[in-house]
C-alpha positions in Angstrom: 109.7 108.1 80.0 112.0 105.0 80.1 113.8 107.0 83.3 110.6 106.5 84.8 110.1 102.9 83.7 112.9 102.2 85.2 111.9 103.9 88.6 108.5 102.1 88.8 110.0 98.8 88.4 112.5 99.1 90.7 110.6 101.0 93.2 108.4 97.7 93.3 110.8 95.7 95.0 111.1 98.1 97.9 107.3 97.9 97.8 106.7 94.5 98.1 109.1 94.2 100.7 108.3 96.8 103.3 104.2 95.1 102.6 106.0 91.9 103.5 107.6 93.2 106.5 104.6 94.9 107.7 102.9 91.6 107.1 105.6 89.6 109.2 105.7 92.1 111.8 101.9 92.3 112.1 102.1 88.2 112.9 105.0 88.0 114.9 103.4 90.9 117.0 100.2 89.4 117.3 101.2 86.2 118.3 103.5 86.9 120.6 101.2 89.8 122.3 104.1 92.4 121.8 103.5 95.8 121.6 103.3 98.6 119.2 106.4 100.0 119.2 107.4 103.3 117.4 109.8 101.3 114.8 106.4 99.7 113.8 105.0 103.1 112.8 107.7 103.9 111.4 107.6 101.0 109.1 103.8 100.8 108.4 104.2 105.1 107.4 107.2 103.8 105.4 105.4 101.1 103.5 102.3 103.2 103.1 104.4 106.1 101.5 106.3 104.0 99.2 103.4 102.4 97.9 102.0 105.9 97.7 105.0 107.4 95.7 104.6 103.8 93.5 101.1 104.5 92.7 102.1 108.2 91.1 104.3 106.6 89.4 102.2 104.5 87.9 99.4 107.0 87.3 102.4 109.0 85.3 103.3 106.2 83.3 99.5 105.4 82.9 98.8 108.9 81.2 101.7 108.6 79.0 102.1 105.4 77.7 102.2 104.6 74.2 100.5 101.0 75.3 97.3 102.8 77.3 97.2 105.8 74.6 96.7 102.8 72.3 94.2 100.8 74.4 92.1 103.7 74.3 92.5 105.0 71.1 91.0 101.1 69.8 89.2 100.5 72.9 89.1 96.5 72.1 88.6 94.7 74.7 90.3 91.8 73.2 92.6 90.1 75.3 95.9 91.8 74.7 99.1 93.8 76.8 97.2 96.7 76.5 94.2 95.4 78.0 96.0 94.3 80.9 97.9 97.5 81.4 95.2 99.6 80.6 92.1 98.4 83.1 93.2 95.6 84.8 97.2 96.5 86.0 95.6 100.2 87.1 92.3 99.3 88.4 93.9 96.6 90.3 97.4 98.7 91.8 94.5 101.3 92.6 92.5 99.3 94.7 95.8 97.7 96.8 97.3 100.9 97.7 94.1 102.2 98.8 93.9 99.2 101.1 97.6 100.0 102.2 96.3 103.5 103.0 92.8 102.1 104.6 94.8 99.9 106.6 97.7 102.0 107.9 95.1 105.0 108.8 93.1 102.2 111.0 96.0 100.8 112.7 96.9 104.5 113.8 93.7 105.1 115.5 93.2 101.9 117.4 94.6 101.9 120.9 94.6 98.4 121.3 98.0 96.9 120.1 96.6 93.9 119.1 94.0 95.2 117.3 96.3 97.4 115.3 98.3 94.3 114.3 95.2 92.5 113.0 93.9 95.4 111.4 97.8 95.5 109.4 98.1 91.7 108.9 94.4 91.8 106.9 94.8 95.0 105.1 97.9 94.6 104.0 97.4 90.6 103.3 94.8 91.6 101.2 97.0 94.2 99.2 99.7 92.0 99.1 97.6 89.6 96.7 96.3 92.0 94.3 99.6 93.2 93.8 101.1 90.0 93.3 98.4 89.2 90.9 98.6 92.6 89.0 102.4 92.7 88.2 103.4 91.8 85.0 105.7 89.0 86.4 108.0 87.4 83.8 106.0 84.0 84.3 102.4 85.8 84.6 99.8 84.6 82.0 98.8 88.0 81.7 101.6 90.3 81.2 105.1 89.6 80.7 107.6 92.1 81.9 111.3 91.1 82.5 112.2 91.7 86.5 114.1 94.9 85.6 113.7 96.7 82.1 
């Protein structure tokens, strides 16, 4: 299980910054009224797939956890690590790469570049911050993980 850990927390990084770069390249094509270009699909797919891959992860490390087996075996709703990791952390990694996923799927079927660069920028915005507020930083009030295990 530690193998897999280890994957998940690494894997973030590459997560956060292909949803960054889809961020930036949602503005910088907006703004400057470029157009969709097939590298841009080929990034949104690529962030959408990572954070896809990230999420099984996570639902693998979810059913066999010591932390969650224990959260549910007490079911207190206490504050506590296992609290976090098992309602908050997976309710709230659930809901962002569904936005990824709701967001990449409209962007494909609009045929308006600029529309399909708005549709990114929000959706993926809107991931971005649930995700940054669901990892258990080092610093975070909620969690504390160290950057790599």
């Amino acid at each position: 299980m530690y193998y897999l850990l280890l994957c998940h927390s690494a894997l973030r990084w590459l997560v956060l910054i292909s949803i960054l770069w889809v961020i930036f390249r949602a503005l910088k094509g907006r703004f400057f009224k470029e157009s969709f270009q097939r590298s841009d699909h080929i990034l949104v797919s690529s962030a959408s797939g990572l954070s896809q891959l990230q999420l099984l992860l996570g639902f693998a490390l979810y059913f066999w956890s010591p932390i969650v087996q224990g959260f549910w075996a007490n079911r207190s709703f206490e504050w506590s690590e296992s609290l976090f990791f098992g309602v908050i952390h997976f309710a709230l990694m659930t809901v962002a790469i569904v936005l990824v996923s709701i967001g990449s799927s409209l962007a494909k079927r609009d045929s308006e570049d600029s529309k399909k660069f708005k549709v990114l920028f929000i959706y993926y915005s809107l991931a971005l911050l649930i995700i940054l507020v669901a990892i258990p930083w080092p610093f975070s009030p909620l969690a504390q993980r160290p950057y790599l295990p």
